[in-house]
C-alpha positions as CSV (number, residue, x, y, z in Angstrom):
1,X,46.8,54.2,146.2
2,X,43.2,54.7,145.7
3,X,40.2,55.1,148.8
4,X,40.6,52.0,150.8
5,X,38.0,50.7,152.9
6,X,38.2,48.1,155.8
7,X,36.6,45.5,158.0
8,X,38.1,44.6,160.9
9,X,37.2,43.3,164.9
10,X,38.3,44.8,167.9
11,X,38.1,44.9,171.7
12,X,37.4,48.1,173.9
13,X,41.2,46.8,175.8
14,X,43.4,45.6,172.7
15,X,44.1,46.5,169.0
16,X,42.1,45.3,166.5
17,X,42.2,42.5,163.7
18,X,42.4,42.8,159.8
19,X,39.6,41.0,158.2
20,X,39.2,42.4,154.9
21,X,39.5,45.5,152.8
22,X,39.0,46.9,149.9
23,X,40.4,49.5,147.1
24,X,37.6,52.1,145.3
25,X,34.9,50.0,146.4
26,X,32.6,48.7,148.7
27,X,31.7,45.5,149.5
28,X,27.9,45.0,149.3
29,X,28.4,41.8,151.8
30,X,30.1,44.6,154.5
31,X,26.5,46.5,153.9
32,X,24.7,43.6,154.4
33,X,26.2,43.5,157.8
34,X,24.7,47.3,158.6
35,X,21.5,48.4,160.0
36,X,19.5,52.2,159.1
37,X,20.2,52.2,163.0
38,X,24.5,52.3,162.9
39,X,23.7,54.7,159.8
40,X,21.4,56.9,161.4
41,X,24.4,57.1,164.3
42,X,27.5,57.7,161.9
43,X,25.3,60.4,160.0
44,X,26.8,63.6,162.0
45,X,30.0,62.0,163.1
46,X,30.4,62.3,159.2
47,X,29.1,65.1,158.7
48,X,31.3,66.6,161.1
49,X,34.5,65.1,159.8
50,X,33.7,66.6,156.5
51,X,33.0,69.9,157.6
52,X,36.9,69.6,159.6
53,X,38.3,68.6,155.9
54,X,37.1,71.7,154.8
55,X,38.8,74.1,157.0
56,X,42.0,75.8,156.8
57,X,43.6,74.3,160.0
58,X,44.2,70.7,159.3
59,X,45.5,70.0,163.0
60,X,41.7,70.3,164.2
61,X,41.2,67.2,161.9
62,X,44.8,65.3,163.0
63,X,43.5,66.2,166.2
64,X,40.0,65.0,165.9
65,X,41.3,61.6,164.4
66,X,44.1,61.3,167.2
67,X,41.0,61.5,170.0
68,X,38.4,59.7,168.1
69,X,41.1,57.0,165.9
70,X,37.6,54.9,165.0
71,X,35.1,58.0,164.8
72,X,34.5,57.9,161.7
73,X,34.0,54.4,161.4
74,X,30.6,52.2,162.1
75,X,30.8,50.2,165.0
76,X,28.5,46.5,164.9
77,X,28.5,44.3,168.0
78,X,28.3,40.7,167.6
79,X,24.0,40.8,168.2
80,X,23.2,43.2,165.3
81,X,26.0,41.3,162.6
82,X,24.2,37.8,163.7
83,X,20.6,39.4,162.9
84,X,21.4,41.3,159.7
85,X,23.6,39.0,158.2
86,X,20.8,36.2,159.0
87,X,18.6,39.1,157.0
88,X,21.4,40.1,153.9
89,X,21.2,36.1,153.7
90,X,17.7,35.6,153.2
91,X,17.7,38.4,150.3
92,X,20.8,37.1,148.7
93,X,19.0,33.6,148.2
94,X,16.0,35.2,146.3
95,X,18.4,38.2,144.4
96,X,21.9,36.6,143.4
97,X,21.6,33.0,144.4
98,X,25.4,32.4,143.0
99,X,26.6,34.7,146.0
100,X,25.4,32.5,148.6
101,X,27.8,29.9,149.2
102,X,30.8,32.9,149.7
103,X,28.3,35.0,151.6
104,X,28.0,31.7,154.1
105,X,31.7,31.0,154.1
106,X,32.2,35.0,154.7
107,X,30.3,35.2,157.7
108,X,31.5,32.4,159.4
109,X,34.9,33.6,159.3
110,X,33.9,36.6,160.4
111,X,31.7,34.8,163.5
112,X,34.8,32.3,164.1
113,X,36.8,35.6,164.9
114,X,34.2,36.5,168.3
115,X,35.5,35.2,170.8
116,X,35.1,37.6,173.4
117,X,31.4,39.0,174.5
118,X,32.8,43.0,174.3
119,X,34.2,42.3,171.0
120,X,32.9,44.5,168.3
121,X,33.6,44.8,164.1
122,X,34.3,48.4,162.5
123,X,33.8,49.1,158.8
124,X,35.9,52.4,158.2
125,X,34.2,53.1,154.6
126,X,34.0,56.8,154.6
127,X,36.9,57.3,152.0
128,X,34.4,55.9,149.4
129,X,32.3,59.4,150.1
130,X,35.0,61.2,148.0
131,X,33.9,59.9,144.9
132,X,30.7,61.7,144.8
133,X,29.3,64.1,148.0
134,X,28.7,62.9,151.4
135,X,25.0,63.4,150.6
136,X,24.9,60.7,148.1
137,X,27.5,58.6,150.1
138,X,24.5,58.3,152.7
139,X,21.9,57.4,150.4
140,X,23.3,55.0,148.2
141,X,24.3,53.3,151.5
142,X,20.7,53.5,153.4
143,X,19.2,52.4,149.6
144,X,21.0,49.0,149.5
145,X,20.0,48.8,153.5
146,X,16.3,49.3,152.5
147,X,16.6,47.2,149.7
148,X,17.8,44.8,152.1
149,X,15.0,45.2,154.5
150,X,12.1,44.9,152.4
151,X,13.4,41.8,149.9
152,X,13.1,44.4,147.1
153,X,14.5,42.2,144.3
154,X,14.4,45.1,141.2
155,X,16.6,46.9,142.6
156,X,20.3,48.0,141.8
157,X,22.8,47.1,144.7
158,X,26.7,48.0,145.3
159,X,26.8,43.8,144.7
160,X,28.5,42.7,141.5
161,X,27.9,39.9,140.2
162,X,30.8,39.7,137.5
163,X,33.3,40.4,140.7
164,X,31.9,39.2,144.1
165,X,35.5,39.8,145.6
166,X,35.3,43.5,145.0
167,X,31.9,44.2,145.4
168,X,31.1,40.9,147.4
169,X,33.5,39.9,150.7
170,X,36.4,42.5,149.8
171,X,40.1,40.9,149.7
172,X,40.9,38.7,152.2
173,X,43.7,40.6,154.8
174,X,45.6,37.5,155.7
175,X,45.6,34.0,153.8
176,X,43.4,32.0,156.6
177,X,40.0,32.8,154.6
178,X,41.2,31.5,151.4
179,X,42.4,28.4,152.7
180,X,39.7,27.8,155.2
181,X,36.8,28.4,152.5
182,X,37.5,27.5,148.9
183,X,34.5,29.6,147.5
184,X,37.2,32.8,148.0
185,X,39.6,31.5,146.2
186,X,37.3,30.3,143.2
187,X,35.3,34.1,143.6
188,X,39.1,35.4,143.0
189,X,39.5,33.4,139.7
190,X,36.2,34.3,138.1
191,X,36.2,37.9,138.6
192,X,35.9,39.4,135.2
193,X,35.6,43.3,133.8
194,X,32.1,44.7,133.7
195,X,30.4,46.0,130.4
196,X,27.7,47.7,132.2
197,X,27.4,50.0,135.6
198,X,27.4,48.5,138.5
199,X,25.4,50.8,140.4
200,X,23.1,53.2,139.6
201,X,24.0,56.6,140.5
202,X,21.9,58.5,143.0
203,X,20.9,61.8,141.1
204,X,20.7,65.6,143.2
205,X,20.1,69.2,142.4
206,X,24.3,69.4,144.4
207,X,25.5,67.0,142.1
208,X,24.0,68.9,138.9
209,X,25.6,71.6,140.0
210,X,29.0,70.1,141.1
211,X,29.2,69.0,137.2
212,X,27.8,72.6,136.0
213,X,31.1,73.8,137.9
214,X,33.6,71.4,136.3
215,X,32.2,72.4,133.4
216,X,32.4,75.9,133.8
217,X,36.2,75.5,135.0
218,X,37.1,73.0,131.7
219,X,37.8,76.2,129.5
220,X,40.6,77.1,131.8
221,X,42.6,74.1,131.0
222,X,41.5,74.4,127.4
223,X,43.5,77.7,127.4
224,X,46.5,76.0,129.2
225,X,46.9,73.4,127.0
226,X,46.2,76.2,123.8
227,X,49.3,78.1,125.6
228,X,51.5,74.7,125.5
229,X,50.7,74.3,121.9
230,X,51.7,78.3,121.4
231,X,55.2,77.2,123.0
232,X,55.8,73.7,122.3
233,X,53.9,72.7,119.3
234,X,52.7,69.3,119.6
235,X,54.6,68.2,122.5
236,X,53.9,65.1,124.8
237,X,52.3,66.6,127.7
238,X,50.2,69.6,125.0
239,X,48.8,65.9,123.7
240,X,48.1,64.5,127.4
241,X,47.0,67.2,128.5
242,X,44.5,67.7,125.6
243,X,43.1,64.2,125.7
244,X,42.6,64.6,129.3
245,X,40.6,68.0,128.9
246,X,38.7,67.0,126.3
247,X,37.9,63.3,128.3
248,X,36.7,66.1,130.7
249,X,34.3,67.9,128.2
250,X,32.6,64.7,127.3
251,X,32.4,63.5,130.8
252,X,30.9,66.0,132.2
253,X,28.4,66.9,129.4
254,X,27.0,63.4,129.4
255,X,26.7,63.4,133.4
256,X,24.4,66.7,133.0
257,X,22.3,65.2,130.1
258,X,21.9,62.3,132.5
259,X,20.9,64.0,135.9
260,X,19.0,66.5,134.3
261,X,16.9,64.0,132.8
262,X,16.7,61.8,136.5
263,X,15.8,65.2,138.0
264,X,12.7,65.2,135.8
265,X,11.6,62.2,136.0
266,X,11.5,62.7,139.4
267,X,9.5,65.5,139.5
């Protein structure tokens, strides 16, 4: 299944519309749309959430999500997706000129859909936190918006060039956008595999530690699999296993080489 992410407009009185979503990714067009302002507000509504997640009792989370069913998403009235999607625009001409045309076609869908003046869009995006910590959630998010802000061309964005469908617009939810705008359609056909990162990863003294404890738990499932091979000799999941727990070794040892290094650098 993966995290999913989604972009959608709603109204205060009636459910809300599809737009677009996405599948362990986010769409650097959806962040283009954001302001440090909607951040700033979503901050402890996350924070919160993820301090629910982590108790014992997950009805006071049900319950949290059955009160607040868009809490954890951020909320962008039709005023502040005009202004920085006007702004996102003006940096995507001067940092990935080939993203344009789809970055045009992709907001004017989106603008076709207000029709009312209470109407509002939601980006429910906090799944993507669970591939690193809330902490660097938050500040790979307010980097791209800064980036964004002050026209700062050398920098690494969520936007991928090589796929501007996963990390451009995000899949279209219903077949109006790609027959309305034929850019989609053509971004869909020229998506292509990566042979290098597409974002740089943000590093922290919890991270370091986070892999330090992955590390230090490895050994366990190094005796497992030792056990297996005790028992079963060479057996399918002794050889799975294995691979998987050494993938982990290597993994993790080359993530602590890395941050350690960032971490001085920064110092």
């Amino acid at each position: 299944m993966g995290h999913r992410t989604y972009l959608s407009i709603h109204t205060k009185s009636e459910d809300g519309e599809m737009l677009f979503e996405a599948n362990n990714s986010l769409p650097f067009f959806w962040i283009g749309l954001m302001d440090n302002k909607q951040l700033d507000a979503i901050k402890p509504i996350w924070k919160k959430i993820e301090e629910l997640s982590m108790l014992e009792d997950e009805s006071l989370l049900d319950n949290y999500y059955k009160n607040e069913p868009e809490g954890a998403c951020i909320k962008i009235d039709k005023a502040s997706f005009i202004k920085n999607a006007n702004r996102t625009l003006l940096f995507l001409e001067k940092y990935a000129s080939e993203s344009v045309p789809l970055f045009k076609d992709f907001v004017k869908y989106i603008r076709s859909k207000f029709a009312e003046p209470n109407q509002y869009l939601l980006l429910d995006i906090f799944e993507i936190a669970n591939f690193s910590t809330l902490e660097e959630f938050t500040i790979t998010i307010q980097t791209d918006i800064n980036t964004i802000e002050t026209q700062n061309l050398q920098a690494e964005t969520y936007l991928m060039r090589y796929d501007l469908i996963a990390g451009g617009t995000g899949f279209s939810y219903s077949k109006e956008f790609e027959d309305i705008f034929p850019n989609y359609s053509k971004a869909k056909k020229d998506r292509r595999i990566p042979n290098f990162p597409s974002k740089k990863v943000v590093p922290t003294k919890k991270s370091l530690i986070n892999n330090i404890i992955i590390l230090l738990l490895t050994p366990f499932f190094t005796y497992i699999v030792y056990r297996g091979y005790i028992k079963d000799g060479f057996s399918f999941w002794v050889i799975t296993i294995g691979f998987i727990n050494l993938s982990f070794y290597v993994y993790t040892i080359i993530n602590l080489i890395q941050i350690s290094k960032a971490l001085k650098l920064e110092k």
